[in-house]
C-alpha positions in Angstrom: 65.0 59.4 126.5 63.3 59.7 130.0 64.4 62.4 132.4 66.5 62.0 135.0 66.3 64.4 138.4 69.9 66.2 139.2 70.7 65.4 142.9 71.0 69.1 143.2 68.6 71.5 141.8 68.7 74.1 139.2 67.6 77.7 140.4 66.2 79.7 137.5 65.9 83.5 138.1 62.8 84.8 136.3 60.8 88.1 136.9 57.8 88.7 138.8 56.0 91.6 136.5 54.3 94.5 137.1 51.4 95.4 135.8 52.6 98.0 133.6 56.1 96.4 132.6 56.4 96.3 128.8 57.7 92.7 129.1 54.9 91.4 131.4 54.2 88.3 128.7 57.6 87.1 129.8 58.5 85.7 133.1 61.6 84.8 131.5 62.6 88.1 130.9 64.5 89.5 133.6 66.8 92.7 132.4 63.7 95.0 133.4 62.8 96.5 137.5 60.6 94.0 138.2 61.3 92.0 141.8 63.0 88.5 141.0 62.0 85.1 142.2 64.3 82.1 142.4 62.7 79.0 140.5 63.9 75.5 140.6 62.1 71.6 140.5 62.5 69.0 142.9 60.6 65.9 143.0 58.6 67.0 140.3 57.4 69.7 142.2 57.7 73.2 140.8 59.4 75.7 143.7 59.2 79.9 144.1 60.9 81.9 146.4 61.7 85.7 146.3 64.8 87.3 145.7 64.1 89.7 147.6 65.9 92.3 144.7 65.1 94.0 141.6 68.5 93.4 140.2 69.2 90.3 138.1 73.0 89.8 138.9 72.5 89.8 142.6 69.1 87.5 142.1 71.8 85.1 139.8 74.5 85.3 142.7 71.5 84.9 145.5 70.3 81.7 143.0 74.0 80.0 143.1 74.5 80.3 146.5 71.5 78.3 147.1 73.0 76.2 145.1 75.9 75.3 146.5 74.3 75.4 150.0 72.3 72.3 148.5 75.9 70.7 147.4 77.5 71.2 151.0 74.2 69.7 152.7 74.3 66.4 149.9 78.0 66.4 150.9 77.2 66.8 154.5 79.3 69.8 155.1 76.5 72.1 155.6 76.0 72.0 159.1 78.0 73.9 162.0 80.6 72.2 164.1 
């Protein structure tokens, strides 16, 4: 079955390790200090930006509201009146 894109993207959290972090192997892991990045595809291209945090639950929060930012804009209610 051949993939289909979502009209709106989903944002991955995943950590950004440090050098000496016992779970540097994997990016996926993100219960550890490290800073966060925000991950998603669009177009087939593959997009990073920082959380600008340490701490997964606000990195999740910071990756939905993205998200529905993304929804409001497709909807067109994302601008200012």
């Amino acid at each position: 079955m051949p993939k289909t894109s979502r009209a709106i993207p989903r944002v991955n959290v995943r950590s950004n390790h440090a050098a000496d972090c016992d779970h540097k192997a994997e990016c996926a892991y993100v219960r550890c200090s490290c800073p966060k990045q925000l991950r998603w595809m669009k177009d087939g291209k593959e997009y990073r930006q920082s959380a600008w945090t340490r701490d997964y639950q606000e990195a999740e929060q910071k990756a939905r509201d993205l998200e529905h930012r993304w929804e409001l804009e497709a909807k067109g209610d994302g601008g200012c009146k």
